[in-house]
Backbone as CSV, one residue per row, in Angstrom:
resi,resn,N_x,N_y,N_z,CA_x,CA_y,CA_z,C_x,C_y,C_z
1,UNK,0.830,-1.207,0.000,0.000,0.000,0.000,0.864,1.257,0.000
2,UNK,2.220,1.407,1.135,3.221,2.492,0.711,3.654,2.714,-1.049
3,UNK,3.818,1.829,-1.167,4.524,1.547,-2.535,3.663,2.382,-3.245
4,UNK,2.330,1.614,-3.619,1.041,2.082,-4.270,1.027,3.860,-3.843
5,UNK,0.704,4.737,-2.742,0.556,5.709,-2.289,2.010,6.605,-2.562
6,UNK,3.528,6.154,-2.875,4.410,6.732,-3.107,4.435,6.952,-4.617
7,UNK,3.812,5.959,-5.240,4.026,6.073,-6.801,2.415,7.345,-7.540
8,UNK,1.788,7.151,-6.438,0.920,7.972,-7.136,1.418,9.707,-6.272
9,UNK,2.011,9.936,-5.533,2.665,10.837,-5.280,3.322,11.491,-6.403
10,UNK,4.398,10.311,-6.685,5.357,10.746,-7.932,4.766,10.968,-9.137
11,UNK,3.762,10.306,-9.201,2.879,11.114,-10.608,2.284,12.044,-10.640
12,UNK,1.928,12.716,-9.005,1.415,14.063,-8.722,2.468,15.032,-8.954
13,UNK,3.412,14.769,-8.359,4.648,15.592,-8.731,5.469,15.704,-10.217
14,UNK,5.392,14.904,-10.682,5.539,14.906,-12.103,4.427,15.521,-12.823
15,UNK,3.908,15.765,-12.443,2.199,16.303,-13.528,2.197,18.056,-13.414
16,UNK,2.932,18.105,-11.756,2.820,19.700,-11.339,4.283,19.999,-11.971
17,UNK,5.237,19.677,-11.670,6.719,20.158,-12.199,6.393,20.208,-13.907
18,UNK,5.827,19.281,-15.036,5.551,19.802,-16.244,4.571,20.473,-16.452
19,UNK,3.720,20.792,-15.238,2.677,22.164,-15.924,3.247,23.560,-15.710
20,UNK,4.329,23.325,-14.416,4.906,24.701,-14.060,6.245,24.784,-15.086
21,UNK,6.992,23.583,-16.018,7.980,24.086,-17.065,7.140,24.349,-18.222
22,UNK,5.698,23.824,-18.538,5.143,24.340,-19.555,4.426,26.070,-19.462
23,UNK,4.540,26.352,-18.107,3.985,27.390,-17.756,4.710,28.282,-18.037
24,UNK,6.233,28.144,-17.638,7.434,29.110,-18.122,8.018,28.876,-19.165
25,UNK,7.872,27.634,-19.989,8.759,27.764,-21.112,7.841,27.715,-22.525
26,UNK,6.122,27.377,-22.105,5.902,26.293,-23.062,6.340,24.854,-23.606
27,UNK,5.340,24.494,-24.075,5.796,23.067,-24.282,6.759,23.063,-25.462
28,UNK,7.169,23.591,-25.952,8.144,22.887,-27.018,9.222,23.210,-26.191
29,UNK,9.614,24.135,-25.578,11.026,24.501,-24.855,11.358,23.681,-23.431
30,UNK,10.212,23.136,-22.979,10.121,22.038,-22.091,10.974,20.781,-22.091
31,UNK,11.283,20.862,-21.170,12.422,19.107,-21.227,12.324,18.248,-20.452
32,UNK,12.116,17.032,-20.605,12.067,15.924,-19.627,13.011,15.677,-18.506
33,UNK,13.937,16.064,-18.610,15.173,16.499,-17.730,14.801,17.599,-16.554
34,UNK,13.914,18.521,-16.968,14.058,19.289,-16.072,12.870,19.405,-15.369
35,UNK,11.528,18.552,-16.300,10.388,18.000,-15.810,10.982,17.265,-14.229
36,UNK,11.683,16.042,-14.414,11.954,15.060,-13.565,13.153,15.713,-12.559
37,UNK,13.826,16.491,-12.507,14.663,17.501,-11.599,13.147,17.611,-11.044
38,UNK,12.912,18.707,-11.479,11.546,19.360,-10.668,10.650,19.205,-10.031
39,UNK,10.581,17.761,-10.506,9.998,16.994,-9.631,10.759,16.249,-8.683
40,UNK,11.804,16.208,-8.389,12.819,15.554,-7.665,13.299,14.043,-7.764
41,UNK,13.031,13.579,-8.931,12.778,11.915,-9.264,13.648,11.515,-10.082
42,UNK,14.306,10.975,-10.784,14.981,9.992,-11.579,14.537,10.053,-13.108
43,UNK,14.975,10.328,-14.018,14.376,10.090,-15.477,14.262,8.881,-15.433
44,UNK,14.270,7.936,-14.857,14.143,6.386,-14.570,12.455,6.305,-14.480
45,UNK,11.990,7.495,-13.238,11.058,7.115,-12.558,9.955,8.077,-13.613
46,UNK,10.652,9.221,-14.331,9.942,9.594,-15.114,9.316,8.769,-16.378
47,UNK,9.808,8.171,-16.952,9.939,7.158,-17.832,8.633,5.819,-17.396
48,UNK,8.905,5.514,-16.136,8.318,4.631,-15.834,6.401,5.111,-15.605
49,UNK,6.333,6.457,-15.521,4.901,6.457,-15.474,4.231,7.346,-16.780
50,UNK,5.598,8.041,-17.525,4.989,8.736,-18.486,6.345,8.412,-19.542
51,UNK,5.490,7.433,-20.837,6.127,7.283,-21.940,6.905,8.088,-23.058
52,UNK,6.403,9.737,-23.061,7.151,11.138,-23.352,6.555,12.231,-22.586
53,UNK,6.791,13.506,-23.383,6.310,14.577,-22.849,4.950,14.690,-23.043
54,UNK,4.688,14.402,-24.483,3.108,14.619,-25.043,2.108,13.849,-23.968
55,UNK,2.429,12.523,-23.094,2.017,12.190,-22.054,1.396,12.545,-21.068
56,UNK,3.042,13.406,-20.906,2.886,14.237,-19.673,2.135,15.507,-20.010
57,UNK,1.480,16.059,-21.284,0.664,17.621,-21.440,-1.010,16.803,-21.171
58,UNK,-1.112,15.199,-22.044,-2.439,14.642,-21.831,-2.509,14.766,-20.515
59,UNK,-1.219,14.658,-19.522,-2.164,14.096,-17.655,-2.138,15.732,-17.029
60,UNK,-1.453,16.344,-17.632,-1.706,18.112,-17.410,-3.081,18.352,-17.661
61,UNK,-3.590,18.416,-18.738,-4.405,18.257,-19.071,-6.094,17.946,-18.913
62,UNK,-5.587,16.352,-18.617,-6.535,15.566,-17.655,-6.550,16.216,-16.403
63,UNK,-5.455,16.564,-15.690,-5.929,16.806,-14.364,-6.577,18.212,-14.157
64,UNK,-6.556,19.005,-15.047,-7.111,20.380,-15.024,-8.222,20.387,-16.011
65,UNK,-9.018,19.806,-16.451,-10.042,19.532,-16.658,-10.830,19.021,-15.751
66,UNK,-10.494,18.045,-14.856,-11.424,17.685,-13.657,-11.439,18.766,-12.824
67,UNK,-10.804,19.815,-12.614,-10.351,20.662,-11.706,-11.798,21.546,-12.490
68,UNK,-11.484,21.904,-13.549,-12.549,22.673,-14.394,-14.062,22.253,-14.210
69,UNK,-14.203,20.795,-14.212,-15.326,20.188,-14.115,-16.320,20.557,-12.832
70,UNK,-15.252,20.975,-11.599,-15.424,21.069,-10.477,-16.040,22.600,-10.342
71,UNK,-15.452,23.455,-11.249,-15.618,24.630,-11.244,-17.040,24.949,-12.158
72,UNK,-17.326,24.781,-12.958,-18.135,25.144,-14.388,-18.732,23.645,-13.804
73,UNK,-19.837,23.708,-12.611,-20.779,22.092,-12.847,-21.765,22.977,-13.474
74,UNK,-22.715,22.388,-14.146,-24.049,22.911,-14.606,-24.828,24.106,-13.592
75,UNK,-25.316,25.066,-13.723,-26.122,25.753,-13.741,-27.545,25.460,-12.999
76,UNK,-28.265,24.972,-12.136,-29.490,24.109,-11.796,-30.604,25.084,-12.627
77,UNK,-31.379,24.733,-12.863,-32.657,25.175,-14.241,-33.540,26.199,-12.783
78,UNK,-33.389,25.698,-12.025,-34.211,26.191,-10.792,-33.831,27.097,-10.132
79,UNK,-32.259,27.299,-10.594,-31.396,28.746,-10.167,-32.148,30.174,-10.459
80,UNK,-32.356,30.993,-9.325,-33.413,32.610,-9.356,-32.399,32.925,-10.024
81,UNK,-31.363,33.198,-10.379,-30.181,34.321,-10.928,-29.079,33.756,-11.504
82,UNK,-28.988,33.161,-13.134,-28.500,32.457,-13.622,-27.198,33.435,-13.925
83,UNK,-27.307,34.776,-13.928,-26.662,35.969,-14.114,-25.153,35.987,-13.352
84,UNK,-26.044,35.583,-12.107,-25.244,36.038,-10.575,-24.353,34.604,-10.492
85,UNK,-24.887,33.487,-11.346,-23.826,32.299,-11.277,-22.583,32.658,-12.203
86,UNK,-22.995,33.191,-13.428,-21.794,33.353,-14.283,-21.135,34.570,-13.757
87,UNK,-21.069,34.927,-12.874,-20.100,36.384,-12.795,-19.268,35.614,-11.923
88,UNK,-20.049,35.141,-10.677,-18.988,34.201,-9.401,-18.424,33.490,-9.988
89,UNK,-18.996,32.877,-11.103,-18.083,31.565,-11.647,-16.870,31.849,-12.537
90,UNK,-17.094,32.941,-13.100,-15.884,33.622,-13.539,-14.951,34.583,-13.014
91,UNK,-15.240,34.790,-11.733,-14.539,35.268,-10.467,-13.572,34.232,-10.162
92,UNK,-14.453,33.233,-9.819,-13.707,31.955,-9.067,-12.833,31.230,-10.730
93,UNK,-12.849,31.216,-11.484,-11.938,30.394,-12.644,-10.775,31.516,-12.640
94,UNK,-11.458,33.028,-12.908,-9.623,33.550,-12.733,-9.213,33.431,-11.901
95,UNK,-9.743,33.315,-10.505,-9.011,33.446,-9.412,-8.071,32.025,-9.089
96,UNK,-8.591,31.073,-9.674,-8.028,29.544,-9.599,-6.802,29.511,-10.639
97,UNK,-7.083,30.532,-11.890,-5.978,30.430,-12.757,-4.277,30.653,-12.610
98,UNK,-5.074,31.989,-11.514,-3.664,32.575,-10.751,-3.149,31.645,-9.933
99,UNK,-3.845,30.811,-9.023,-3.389,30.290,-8.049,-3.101,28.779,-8.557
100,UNK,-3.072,27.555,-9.546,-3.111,26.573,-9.643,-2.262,26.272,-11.301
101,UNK,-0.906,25.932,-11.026,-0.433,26.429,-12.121,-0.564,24.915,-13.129
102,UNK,-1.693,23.779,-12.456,-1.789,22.773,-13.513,-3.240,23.887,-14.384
103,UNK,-4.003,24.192,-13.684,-5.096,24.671,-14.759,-4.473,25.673,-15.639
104,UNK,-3.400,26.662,-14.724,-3.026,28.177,-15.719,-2.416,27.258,-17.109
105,UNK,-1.772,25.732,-16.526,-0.303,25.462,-17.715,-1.438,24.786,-18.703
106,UNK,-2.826,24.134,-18.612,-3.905,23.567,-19.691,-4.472,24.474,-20.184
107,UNK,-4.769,25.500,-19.628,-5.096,26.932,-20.575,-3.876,27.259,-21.623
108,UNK,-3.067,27.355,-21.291,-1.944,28.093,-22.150,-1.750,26.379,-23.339
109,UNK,-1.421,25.609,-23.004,-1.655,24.725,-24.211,-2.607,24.476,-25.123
110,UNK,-3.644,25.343,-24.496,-4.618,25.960,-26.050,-4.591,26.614,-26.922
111,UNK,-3.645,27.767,-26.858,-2.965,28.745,-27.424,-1.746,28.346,-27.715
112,UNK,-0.882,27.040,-27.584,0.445,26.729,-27.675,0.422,26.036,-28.848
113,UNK,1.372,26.836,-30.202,1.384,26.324,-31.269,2.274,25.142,-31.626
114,UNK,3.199,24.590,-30.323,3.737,23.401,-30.350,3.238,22.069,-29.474
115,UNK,1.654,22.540,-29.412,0.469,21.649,-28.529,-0.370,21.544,-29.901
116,UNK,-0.225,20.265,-30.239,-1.148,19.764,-31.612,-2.585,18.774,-30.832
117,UNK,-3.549,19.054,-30.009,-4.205,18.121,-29.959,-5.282,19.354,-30.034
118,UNK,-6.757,18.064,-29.804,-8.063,19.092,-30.035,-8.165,19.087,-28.796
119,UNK,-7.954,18.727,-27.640,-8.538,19.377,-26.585,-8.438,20.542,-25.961
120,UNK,-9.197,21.596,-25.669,-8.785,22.751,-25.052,-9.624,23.197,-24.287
121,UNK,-9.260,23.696,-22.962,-9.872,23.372,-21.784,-10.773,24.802,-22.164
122,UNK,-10.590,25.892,-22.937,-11.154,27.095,-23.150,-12.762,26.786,-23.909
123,UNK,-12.466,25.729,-24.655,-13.829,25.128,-24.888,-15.142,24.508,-24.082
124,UNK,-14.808,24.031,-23.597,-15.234,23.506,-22.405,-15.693,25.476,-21.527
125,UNK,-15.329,25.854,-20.969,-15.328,27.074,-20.679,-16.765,27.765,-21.679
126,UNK,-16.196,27.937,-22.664,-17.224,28.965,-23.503,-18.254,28.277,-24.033
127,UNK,-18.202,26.490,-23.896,-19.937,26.009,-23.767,-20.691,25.835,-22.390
128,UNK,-19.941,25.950,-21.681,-20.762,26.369,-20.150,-21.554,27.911,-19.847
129,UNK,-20.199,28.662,-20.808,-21.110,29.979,-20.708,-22.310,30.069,-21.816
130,UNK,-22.334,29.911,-22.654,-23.533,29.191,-23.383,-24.799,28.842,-22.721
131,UNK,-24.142,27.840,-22.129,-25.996,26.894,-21.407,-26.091,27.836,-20.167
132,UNK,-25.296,28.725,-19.631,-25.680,29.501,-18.464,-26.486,30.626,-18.627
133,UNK,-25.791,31.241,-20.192,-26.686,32.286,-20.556,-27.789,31.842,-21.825
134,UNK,-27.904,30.872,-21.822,-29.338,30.207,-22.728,-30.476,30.411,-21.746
135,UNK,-29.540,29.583,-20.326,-30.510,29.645,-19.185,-31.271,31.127,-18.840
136,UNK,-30.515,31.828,-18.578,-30.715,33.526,-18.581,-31.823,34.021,-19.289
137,UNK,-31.455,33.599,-20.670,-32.590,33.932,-21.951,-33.721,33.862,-21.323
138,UNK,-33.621,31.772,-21.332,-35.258,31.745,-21.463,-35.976,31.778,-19.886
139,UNK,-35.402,32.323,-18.908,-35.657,32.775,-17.925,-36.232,34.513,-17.722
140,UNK,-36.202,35.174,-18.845,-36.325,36.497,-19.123,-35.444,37.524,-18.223
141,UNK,-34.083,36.901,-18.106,-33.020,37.533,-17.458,-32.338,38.767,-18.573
142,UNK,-31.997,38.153,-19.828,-31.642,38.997,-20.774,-32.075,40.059,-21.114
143,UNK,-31.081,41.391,-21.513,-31.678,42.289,-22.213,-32.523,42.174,-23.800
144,UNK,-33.734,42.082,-24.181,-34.283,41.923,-25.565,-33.267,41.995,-26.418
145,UNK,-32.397,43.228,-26.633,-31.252,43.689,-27.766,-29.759,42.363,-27.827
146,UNK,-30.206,41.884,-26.392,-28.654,40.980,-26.536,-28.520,39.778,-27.660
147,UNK,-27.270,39.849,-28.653,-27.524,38.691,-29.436,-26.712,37.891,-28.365
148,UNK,-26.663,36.015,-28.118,-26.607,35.672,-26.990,-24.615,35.028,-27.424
149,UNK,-24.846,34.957,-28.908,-23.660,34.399,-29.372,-22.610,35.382,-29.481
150,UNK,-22.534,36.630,-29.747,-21.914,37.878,-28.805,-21.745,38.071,-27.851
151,UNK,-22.664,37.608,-26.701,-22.766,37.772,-24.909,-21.366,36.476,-24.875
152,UNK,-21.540,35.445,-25.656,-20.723,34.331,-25.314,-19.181,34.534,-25.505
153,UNK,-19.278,35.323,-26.606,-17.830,35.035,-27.283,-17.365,36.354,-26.129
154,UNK,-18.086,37.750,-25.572,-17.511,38.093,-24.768,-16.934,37.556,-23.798
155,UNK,-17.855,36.910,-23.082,-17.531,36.503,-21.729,-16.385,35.396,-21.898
156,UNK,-16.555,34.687,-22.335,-14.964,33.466,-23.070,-14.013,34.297,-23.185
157,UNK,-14.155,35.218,-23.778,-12.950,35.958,-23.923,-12.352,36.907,-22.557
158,UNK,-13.515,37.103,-21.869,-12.662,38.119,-20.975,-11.964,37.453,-20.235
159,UNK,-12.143,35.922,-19.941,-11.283,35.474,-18.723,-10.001,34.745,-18.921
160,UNK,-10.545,33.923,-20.852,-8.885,33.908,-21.400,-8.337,34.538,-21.387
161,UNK,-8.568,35.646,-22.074,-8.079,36.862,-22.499,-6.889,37.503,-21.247
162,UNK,-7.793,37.124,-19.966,-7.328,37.839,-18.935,-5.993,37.483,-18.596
163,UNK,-6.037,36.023,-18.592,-4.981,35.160,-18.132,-3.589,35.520,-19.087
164,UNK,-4.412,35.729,-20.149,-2.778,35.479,-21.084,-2.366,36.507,-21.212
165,UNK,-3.146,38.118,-20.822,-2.187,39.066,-20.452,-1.487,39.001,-19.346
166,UNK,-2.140,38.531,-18.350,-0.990,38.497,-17.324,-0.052,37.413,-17.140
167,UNK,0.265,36.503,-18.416,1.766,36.351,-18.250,2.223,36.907,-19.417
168,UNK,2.114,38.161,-19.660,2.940,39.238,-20.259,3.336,40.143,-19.391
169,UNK,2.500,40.405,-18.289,2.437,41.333,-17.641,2.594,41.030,-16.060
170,UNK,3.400,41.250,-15.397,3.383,40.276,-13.945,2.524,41.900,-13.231
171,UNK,2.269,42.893,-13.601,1.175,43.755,-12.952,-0.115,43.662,-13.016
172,UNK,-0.294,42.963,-14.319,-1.504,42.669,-14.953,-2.621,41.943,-13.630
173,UNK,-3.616,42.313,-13.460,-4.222,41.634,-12.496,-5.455,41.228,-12.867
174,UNK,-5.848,39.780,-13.616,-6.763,39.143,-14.241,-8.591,39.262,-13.506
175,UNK,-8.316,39.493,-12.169,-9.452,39.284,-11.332,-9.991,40.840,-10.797
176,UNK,-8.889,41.840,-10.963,-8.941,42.973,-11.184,-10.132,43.242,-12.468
177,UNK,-9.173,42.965,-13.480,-9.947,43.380,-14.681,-11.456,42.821,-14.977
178,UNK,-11.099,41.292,-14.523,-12.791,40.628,-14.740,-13.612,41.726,-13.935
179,UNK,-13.375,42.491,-12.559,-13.788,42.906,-11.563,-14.725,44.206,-12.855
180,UNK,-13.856,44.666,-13.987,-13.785,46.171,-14.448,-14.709,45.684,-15.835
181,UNK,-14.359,44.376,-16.087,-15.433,44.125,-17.426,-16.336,43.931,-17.030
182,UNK,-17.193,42.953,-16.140,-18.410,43.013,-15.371,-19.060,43.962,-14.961
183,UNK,-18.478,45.428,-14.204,-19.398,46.438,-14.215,-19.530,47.045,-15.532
184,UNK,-19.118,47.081,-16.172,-19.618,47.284,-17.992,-20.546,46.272,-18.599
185,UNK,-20.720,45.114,-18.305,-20.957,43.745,-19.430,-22.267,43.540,-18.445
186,UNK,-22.387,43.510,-17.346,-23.756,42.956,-16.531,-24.781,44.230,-16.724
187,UNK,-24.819,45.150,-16.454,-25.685,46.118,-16.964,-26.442,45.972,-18.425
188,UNK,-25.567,45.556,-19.261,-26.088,45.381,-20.767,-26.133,43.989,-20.460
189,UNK,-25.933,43.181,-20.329,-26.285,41.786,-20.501,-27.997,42.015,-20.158
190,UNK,-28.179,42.657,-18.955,-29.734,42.508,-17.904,-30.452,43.518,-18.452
191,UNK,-29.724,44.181,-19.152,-30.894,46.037,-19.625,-31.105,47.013,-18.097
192,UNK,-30.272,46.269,-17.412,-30.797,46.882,-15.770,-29.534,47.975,-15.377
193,UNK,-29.632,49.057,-15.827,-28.587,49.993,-15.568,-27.704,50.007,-13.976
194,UNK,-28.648,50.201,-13.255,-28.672,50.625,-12.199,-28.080,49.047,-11.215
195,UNK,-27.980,47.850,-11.726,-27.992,46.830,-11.224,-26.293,46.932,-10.552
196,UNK,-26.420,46.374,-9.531,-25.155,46.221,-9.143,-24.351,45.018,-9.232
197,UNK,-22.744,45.111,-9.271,-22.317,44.030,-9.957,-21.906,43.088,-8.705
198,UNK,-21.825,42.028,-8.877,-21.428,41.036,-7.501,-19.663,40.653,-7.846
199,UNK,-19.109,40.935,-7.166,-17.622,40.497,-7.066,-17.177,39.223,-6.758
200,UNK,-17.877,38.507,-5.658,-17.378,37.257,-4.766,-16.621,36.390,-5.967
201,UNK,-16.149,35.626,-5.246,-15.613,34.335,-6.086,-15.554,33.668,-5.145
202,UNK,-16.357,33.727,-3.969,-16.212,32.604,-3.369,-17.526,31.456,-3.582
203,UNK,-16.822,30.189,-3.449,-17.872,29.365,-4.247,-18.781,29.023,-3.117
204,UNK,-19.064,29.722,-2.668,-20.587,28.811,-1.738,-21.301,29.817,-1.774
205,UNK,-20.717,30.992,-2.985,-22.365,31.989,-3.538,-22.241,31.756,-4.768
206,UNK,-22.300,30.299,-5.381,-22.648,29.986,-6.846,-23.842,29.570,-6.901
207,UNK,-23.786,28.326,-5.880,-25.439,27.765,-5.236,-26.155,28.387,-4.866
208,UNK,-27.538,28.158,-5.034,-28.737,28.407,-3.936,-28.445,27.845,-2.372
């Protein structure tokens, strides 16, 4: 059972040391060498649980997608303020982006032109905002004028968007800015001028 519980350790640590060299170098400048340094292990031991690198971006990957899954669950149909879920929920994803550098390093391999696969965790993302603000619609949350496939491609964008300026920018402050597009974007989303914008990201005001 040690054995068992040490080896899945070492694959935890191997999964975080190549999301944090894909985080700083990208994946093509990434090395298995410095994956397995970083993780403190043996290219022996690297080898033994991940067959290359491309491996090691699928379990990056994988593991920040469940992380995502956790974040972006469905919407309940029975939710009073389908509005007030997508603002927290995009509070709480930048705020996780900053802090969790397997999700920041599966975001950035969506945008990484030496990352050839179809998965991208940004997708996933901008069809959640979709069914959240479908929900909105036919709840008569929406402003009449909003087209909803515009509302979408905004909101997708402000929180990628956010992330990948701030690793250009180490001032750049992603949760800041979501903070500055939301009092602009929720007013017109609702037609409700006067509405005030909710900040939290803490997740136990996503639920009812």
């Amino acid at each position: 059972m040690a054995k068992q519980d040490r080896a899945v350790r070492t694959r935890e640590q191997l999964i975080r040391s190549a999301a944090e060299s894909f985080d700083r170098s990208g994946f093509g400048l990434s090395s298995l060498f410095d994956i397995s340094t970083g993780a403190g292990v043996s290219s022996g031991a690297l080898h033994f649980h991940f067959g290359s690198k491309r491996e090691l971006g699928e379990a990056v990957e994988a593991a920040a997608a469940e992380t995502l899954r956790a974040i972006i669950a469905p919407c309940p149909p029975s939710h009073p303020d389908p509005l007030r879920v997508l603002v927290d929920t995009s509070h709480l994803l930048a705020q996780r982006l900053t802090q969790d550098v397997v999700l920041r390093a599966a975001f950035g391999l969506g945008h990484d032109a030496t990352w050839h696969e179809d998965a991208k965790l940004w997708l996933s993302w901008r069809s959640w905002v979709r069914a959240t603000l479908t929900l909105a619609g036919e709840r008569g949350d929406l402003a009449a004028d909003v087209l909803p496939d515009a509302a979408v491609s905004a909101v997708t964008a402000a929180v990628v968007g956010s992330e990948i300026l701030g690793r250009a920018d180490a001032e750049w402050s992603p949760c800041r800015a979501l903070a500055q597009f939301w009092s602009l974007m929720l007013p017109r989303l609702s037609g409700e001028s006067g509405l005030p914008v909710p900040v939290s990201n803490s997740p136990a005001t996503l639920r009812p």
